[in-house]
N, C-alpha and C positions, 0 to 999 in steps of 0.2 A: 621210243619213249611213249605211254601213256601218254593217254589226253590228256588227263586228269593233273598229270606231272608236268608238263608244260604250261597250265592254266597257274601249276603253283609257284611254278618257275620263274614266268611273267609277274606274278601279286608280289613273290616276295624282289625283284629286282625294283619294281614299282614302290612297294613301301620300304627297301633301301634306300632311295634316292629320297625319299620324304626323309627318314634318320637321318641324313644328310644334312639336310634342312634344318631340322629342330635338335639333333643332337642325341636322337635315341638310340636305345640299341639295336641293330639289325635283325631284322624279321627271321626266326626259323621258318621252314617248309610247314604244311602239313604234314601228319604224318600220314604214309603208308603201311599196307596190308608188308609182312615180314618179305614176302615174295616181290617188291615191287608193283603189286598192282593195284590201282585205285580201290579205298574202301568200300565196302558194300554195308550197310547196316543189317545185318543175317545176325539173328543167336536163338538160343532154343527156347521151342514153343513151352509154355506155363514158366518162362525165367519170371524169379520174383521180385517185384520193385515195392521196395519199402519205403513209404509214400510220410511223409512229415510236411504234409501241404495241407491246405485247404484257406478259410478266407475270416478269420478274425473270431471265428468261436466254433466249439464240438457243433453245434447247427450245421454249419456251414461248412462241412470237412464235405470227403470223399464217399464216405460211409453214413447210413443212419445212428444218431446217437439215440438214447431211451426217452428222453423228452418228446422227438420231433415224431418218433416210430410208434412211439406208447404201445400197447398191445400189439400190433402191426396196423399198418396204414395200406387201404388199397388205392392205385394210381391210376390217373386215364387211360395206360396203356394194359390194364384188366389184371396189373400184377401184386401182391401183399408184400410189403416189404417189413422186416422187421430190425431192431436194433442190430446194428453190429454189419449188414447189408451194406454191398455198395450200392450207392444209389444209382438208377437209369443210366445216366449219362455214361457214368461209369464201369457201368455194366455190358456196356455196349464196344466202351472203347478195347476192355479185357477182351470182350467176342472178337474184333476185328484185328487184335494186333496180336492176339497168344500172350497174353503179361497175365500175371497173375499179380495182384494188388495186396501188399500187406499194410494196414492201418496203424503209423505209427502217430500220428496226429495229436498232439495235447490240447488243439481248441485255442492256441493263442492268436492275437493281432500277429502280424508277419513280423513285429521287433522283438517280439517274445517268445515267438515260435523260433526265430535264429537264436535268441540268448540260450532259449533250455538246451539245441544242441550242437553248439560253437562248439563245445568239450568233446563232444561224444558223437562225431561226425561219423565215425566209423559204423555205427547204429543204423544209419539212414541211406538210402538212396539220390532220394530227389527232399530237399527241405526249403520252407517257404522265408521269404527274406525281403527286406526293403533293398530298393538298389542300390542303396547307398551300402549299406553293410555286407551286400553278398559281392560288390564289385572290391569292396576294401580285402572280404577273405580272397577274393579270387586273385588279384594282387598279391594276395601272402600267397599262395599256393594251397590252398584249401579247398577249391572248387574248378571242374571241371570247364576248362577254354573250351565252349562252343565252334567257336570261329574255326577252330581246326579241322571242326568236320561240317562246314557247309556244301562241300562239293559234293558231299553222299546225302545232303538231305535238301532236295531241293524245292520244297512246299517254301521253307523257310528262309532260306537264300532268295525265293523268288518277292516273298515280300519284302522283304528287307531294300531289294535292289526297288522294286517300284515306289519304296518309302523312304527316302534316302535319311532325313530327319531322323528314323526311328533309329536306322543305322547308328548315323551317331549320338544318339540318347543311349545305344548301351553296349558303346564305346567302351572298355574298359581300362583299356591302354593303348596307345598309340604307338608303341612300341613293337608291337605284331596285330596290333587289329584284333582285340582281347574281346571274347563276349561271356560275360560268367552267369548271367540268368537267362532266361526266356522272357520276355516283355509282357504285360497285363494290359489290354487296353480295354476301356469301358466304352465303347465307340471311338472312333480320332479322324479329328480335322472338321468337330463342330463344337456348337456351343454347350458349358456344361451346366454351371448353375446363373439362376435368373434371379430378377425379382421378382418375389410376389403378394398377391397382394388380394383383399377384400372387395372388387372391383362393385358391387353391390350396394357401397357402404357411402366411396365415392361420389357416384350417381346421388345417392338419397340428400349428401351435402352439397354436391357443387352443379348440379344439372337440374334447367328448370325457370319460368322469368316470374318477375319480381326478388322481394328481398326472403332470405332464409329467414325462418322463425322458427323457435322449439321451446320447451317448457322445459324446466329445471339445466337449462346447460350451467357450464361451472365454469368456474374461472383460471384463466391461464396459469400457470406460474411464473414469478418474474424470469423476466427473457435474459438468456447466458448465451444463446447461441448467436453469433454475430455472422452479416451477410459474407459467403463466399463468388457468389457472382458479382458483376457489377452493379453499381449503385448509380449510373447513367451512362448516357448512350445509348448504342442500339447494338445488336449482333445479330448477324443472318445463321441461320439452323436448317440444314438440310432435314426435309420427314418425305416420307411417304405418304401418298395419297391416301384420302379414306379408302379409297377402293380398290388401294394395294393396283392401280393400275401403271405406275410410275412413278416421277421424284418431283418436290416442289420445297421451294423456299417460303419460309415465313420469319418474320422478326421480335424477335425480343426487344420492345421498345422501353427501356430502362428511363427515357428522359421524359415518357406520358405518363408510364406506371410506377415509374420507382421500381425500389426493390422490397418484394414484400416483405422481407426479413426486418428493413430497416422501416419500411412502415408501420409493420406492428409495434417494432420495440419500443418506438418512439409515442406509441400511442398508449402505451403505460398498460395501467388494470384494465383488462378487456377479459368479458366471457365470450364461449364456445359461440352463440348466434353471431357477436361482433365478429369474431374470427373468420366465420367463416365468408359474412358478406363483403370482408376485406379481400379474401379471395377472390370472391367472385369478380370483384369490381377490377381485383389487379389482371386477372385470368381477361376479362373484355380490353383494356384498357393496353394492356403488356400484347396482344395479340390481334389489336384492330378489331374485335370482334370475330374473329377465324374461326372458334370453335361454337361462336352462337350460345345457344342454351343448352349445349352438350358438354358442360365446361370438363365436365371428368376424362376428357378423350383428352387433354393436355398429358394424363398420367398413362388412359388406362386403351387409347386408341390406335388402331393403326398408325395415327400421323400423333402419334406424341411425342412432345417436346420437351418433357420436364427435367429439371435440376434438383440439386440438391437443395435449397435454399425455398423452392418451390414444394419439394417434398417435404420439409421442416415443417412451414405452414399448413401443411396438410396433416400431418403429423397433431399439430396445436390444433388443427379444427379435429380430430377424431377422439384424442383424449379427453378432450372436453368438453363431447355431445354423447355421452356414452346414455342418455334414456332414448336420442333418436337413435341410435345404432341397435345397442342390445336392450335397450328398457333395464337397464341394470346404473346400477352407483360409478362401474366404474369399468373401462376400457382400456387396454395396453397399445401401445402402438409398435415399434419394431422387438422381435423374440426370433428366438431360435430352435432349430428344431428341437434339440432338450437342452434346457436352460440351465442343467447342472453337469453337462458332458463337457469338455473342453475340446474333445474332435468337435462338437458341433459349434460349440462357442465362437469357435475360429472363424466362423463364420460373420461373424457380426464386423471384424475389421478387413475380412476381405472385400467385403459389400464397401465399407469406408474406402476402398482402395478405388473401385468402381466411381463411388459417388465424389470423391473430390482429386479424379486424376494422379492418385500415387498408384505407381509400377511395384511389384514384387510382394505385395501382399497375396497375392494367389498363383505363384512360380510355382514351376513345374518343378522344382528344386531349393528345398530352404527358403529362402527370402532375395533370392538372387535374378535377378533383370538382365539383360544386355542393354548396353545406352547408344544414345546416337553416336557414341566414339569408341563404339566397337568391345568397349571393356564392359568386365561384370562390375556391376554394382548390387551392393546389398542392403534392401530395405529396413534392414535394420538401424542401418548405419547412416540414415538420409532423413536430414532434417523434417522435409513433406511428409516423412509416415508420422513423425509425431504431432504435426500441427494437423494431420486428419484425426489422430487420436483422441487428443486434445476436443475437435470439435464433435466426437462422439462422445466425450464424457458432459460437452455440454447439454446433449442428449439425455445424457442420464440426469441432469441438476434439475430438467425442464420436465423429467418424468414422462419423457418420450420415449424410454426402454423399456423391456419389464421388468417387474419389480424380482420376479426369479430368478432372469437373468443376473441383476445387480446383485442378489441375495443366495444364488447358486442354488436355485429350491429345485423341486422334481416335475414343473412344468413342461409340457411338449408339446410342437404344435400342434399335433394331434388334439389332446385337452383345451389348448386354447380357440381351436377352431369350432369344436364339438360344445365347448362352453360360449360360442361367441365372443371371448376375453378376449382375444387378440386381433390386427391388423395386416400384418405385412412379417414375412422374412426373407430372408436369400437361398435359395437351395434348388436341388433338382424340382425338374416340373412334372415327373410321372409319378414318384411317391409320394410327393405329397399333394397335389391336385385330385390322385386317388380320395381324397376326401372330402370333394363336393359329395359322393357317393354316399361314404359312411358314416361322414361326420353332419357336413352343413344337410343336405337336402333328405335327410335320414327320414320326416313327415310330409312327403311327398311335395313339399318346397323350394321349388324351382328357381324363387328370387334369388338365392345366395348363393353368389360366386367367388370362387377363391383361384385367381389364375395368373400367370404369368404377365407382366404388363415390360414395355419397351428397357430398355437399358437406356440408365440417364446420358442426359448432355454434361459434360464437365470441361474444363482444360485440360490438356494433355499436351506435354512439352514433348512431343515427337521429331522436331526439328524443321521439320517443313515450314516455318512461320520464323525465320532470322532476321532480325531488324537489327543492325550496326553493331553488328555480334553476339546480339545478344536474343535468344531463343523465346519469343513470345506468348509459344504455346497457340493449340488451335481449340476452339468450340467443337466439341465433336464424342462422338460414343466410340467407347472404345471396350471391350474385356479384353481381362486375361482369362478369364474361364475357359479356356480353349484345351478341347479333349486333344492329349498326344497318349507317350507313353506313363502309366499311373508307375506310382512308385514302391508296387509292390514286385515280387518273382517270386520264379520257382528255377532252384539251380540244384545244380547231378553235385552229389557230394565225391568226391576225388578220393576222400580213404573209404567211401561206402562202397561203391562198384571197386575201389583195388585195380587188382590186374582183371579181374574178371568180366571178360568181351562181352558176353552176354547182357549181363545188369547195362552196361554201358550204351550198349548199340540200343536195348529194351528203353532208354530213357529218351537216346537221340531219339530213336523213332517216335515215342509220342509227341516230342515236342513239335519234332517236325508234321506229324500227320496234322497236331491242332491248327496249324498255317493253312493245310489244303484247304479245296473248298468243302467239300466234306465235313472236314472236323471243325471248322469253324461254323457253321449251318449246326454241327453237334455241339457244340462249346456254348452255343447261343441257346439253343431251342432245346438242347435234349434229342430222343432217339426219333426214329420216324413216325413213332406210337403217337406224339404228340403233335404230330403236323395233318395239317389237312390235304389229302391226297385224293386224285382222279381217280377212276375206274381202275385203268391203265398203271397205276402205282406209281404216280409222278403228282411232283408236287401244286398245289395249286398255289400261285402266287399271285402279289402285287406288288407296282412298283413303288420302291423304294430308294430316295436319292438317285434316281436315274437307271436304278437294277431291281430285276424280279426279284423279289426275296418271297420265303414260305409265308402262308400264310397257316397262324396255329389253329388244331384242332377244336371243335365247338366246345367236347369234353374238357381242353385243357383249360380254355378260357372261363368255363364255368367252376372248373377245379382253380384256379389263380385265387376266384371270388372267395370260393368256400376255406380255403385253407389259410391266404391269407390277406383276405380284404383287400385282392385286386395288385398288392406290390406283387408286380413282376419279380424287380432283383430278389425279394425275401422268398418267392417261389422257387424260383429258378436255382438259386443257392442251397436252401433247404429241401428240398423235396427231389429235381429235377439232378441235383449237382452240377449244373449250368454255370457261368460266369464266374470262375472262381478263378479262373486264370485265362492266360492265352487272351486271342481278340473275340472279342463281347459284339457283336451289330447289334445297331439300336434298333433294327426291325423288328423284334419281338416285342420290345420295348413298349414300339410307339404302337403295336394293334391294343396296347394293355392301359392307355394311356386314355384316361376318361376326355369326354369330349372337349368338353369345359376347358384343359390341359392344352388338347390340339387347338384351339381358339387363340389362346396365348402365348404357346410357344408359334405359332402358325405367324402373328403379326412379329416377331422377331426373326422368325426365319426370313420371312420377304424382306426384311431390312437389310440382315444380313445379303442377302442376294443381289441387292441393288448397290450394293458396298457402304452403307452410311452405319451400321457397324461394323468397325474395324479389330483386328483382332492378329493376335502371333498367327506368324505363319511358321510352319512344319517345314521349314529348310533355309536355307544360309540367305535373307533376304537380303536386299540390295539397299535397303534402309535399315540397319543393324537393330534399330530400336523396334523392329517388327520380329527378329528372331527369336524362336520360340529357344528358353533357354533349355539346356538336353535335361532329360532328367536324370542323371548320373556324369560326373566329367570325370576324366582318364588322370587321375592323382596315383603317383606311383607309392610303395609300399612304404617308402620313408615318409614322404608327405602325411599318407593318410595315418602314419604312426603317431605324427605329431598335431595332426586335425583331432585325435580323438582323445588327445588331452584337455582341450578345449572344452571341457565337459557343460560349461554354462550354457553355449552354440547348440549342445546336440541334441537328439529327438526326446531325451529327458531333462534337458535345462532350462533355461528361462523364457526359451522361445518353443517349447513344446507345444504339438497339434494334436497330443493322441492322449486318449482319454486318463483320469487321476492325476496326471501332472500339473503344472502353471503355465502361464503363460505371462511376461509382463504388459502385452500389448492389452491383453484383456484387464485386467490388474488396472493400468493406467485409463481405459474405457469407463470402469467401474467407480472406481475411486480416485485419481489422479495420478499426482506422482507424491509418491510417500518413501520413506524406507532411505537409508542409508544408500548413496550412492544413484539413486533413482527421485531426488527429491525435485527436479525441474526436467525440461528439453534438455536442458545442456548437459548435465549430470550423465545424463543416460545414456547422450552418444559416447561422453566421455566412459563411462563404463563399460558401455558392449565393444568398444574402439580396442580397450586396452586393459580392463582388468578382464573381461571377457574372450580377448586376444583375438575379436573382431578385426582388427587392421589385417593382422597373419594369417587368418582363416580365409579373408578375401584375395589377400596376396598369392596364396597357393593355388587357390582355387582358379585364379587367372591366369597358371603358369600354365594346367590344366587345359583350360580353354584355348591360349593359344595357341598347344601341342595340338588339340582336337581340329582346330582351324586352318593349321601346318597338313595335318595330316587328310583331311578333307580335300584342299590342295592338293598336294602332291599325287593324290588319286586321277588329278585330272580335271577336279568339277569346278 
């Protein structure tokens, strides 16, 4: 017998005894070559793969579109490329595997690139898909099981086994150990979006001795937003030293300071100067004096300690000093990266999730958590998301949002940064920190910084704080922004390759080579045209997380500038055909990544390192409420029949993240609760519970998880 046949002989006797268990059907074998002997991935050189991938628009495909190519474009590596071209990356991978690439591409987001061709699968080879939809076709039998042929592709196999998490993130069925995409990851197992913030602006209000003074500040708006921390007592907060050289405690002393929230309100009509010397007095006063005459290090320092209630107050002293900030009428305080995007929008209550301790606003999967009792929960469905909503729409009554965001106008942060109009948003820290560069210090003005500052302190009911049964919750920094598997793919269509070995082995193989190290160094950087290499033809590197990684070419780096104002991913996408799928390192990333950026994201990484932010962890934790939830769970083809009647639930209902749809969470930020069926809290769970079919959606989804958790098990682990 074959090795290979024995290895399969062993998995499937192994994932029978899990059926066992959970009550599935028995695993078939893989399959073999007609003769009995282990598969080889062999088919013939120039086979054609008709490529229906790429990453959310014609830009961002495989090939040059006429926009990005215009006349032709010449690239660091001395080449012209013109419309209709595959780009570098891709041009490289044709040279080293014999594929010959046909561009069937429409340019859509990955839910729309699967819609155009669910019908007309036969068309396509390889087609791009969210995971959730390409594991439901692969279920029906519409996409080709992966998992059947890991023993012949071992780049892919090998990751998988050292990443056991990602394993079963794209789980598809538990039944045989189903894999119907290839995974996207945009780096994994760190952190993804931060705060950030005007760090500049801080300083000019809260650092500094005596009282603040300013000419024309303006007056608050009556206060709606009410204290979420405590209003006395005291609480111990784990920071890091100023000099990042280890951990120390300091105290929130709520019985010397109060709470600012509940100081101010109570203090009635107050303008901007008021404002802010209340700060300052609560910042000495809340903190023994700790941070001196540095008071902005509370928000924007290595050892910062701020909250939500703390950032509010801050918030009221920034909208209401806007001639010390920008010498203008008037200043925004939190926005998004474009204010009439609803992918971006999403953004404004996953930040809420952050700042007042609700789980599932930023899942790796819908709105879906694991809890300390092991079961999924869905933030939809949980009181705490609406009472953080809630306390973001008092946000907006207070004129603490922007007014585009509220009004849905064509604001970016880009504009807002570049106009000085804005404050603070949520998001990654290399695209948009790119614009201390091109926005803020464009007149050779060094003072203005826009960067990354700490992840707040909140409660989080993690479980570790049980007082007489009852879960206390702990003071402590927590995200979910934690990079796993992103929820897009790219899956081999099953009637496109047919019987035909070649198309089929042609697809395994790329998928598998993008795992090697190799193709993943390609997948990131592009060819070796853009890397900066030795005499010797080796790469020059530095470390990175603990590994050499490339370091890119002077050309390319100067080519990132010119083409597109320093974004990496927009380069790399557009130009390079880089990061559109497969695993992404953030090591090109981070050389591309203005200083300013490394400053901020640098004080969050040492936090993280010293472990005082806490964060999912990428495998079956031992505290459930730490597992990162998969991003796809194994619901078999009846289930997901009946999930996707659910239509209010799904990527185009009421709870949509992708751009032109709604969303009610934003809806309720904005405006409240209005509307038939959504007119309070209680309406709305009642709604999404059960005309929404919110109960049933969670129910399956659970049956899911405990199969994935059965079968995790029975592996052994």
């Amino acid at each position: 017998m074959k090795k290979s046949r024995l290895i399969a002989l062993l998995l499937t006797i192994v994932l029978a005894f899990g059926c066992l268990l959970t009550g599935c059907t028995p695993v078939t074998p893989p399959p073999d070559d007609d003769d009995g002997d282990e598969i080889v991935l062999e088919y013939a050189d120039g086979t054609v793969l008709r490529m229906a991938t790429g990453y959310n628009s014609k830009k961002t495909g495989l090939f040059f579109d006429s926009e990005t190519a215009g006349e032709g474009i010449k690239l660091a590596d001395g080449n012209t490329y013109q419309a209709g071209d595959l780009k570098p990356t891709w041009v490289e991978v044709q040279n080293l595997l014999n594929i010959v690439f046909e561009d069937k591409y429409q340019g859509g987001s990955a839910t729309n690139e699967w819609k155009h061709w669910q019908a007309q699968l036969d068309q396509v080879d390889m087609v791009s898909g969210t995971a959730t939809q390409l594991t439901e076709a692969g279920v029906a039998g519409d996409l080709i099981n992966i998992a059947e042929y890991l023993d012949a592709m071992p780049n892919f196999k090998a990751y998988l086994e050292a990443n056991p998490i990602v394993r079963l993130s794209i789980t598809g069925d538990t039944s045989n150990g189903a894999i119907y995409f290839s995974p996207y990851f945009d780096g994994v197992n760190d952190i993804e979006r931060m705060p950030l913030m005007r760090t500049d602006w801080v300083e000019k209000l809260l650092n500094g001795a005596g009282e603040f003074t300013a000419a024309d500040s303006k007056e608050l708006a009556a206060a709606v937003y009410t204290p979420y921390m405590p209003t006395s007592g005291k609480i111990e907060i784990d920071v890091v030293k100023a000099d990042a050289s280890g951990t120390e405690k300091i105290t929130k002393d709520y019985d010397a300071a109060g709470n600012i929230i509940a100081t101010m309100n109570a203090a009635g009509a107050i303008n901007g100067v008021q404002a802010v010397n209340m700060l300052r007095d609560y910042i000495d006063e809340a903190y023994d004096g700790y941070y001196g005459e540095n008071r902005a290090d509370l928000f924007i320092g290595q050892n910062a300690a701020w909250d939500a209630d703390e950032l509010v107050a801050l918030l009221r002293c920034v909208v209401a000093n806007p001639k010390t900030l920008n010498g203008g009428e008037s200043v925004e305080g939190l926005f998004s990266r474009e204010d009439n995007n609803n992918q971006r929008k999403v953004d404004m209550f996953r930040f809420a999730g952050t700042l007042f301790g609700v789980r599932g606003l930023e899942s790796r999967q819908d709105y879906l958590y694991i809890g300390t009792d092991g079961k999924l929960h869905d933030a939809r469905q949980e009181e705490d998301t609406y009472v953080a909503i809630e306390r973001m729409n008092a946000l907006v009554s207070e004129g603490l949002i922007s007014k585009s965001y509220v009004e849905n106008s064509g604001s970016t942060s880009a504009t807002m940064l570049e106009d000085d109009a804005g404050f603070m948003h949520y998001d990654y820290n290399q695209t948009q920190t790119v614009y201390n560069e091109t926005k803020l210090n464009k007149d050779g003005d060094s003072g203005e910084k826009y960067m990354a500052v700490m992840v707040p302190v909140a409660l989080w009911f993690d479980g570790t704080n049980v007082v007489d049964g009852t879960d206390k919750g702990v003071f402590m920094r927590f995200t979910e922004s934690w990079r796993s598997v992103k929820t897009d793919g790219w899956a081999i269509s099953k009637a496109g390759v047919g019987s035909n070995t070649d198309k089929l082995y042609a697809a395994l193989s790329l998928i598998d080579f993008a795992y090697s190290e190799r193709g993943q160094i390609l997948m990131s950087y592009g060819p070796d045209a853009f890397i900066k290499t030795k005499d010797d033809g080796s790469y020059v590197t530095f470390n990175f997380n603990g590994k050499q990684m490339p370091v890119i070419a002077d050309e390319t780096f100067a080519e990132l500038w010119s083409l597109a104002s320093g974004n990496y991913t927009n380069y790399a996408r557009m130009y390079l055909g880089s990061t559109l799928s497969f695993a992404k390192s953030q090591a090109f990333e981070y050389q591309c990544t203005h200083e300013v950026g490394k400053e901020g994201a640098g004080y969050i990484s040492t936090a993280i390192g010293y472990g005082l932010i806490k964060h999912p962890e990428l495998a079956i934790a031992e505290n459930s409420w730490y597992t990162s939830v998969p991003t796809i769970l194994p619901n078999t083809k009846a289930e997901n029949e009946i999930i996707a009647t659910f239509t209010d639930l799904s990527s185009t209902g009421a709870f949509s993240q992708t751009k032109g749809n709604k969303n009610l969470l934003i809806d309720i930020i904005n405006k409240g609760y209005q509307g038939e069926g959504t007119a309070s809290r209680a309406e709305v769970l009642e709604t999404v519970a059960n005309a929404y079919k919110g109960s049933a959606y969670l129910y399956m989804k659970q049956l899911a998880w405990e199969r994935l958790v059965a079968y995790y098990e029975a592996l052994g682990n």
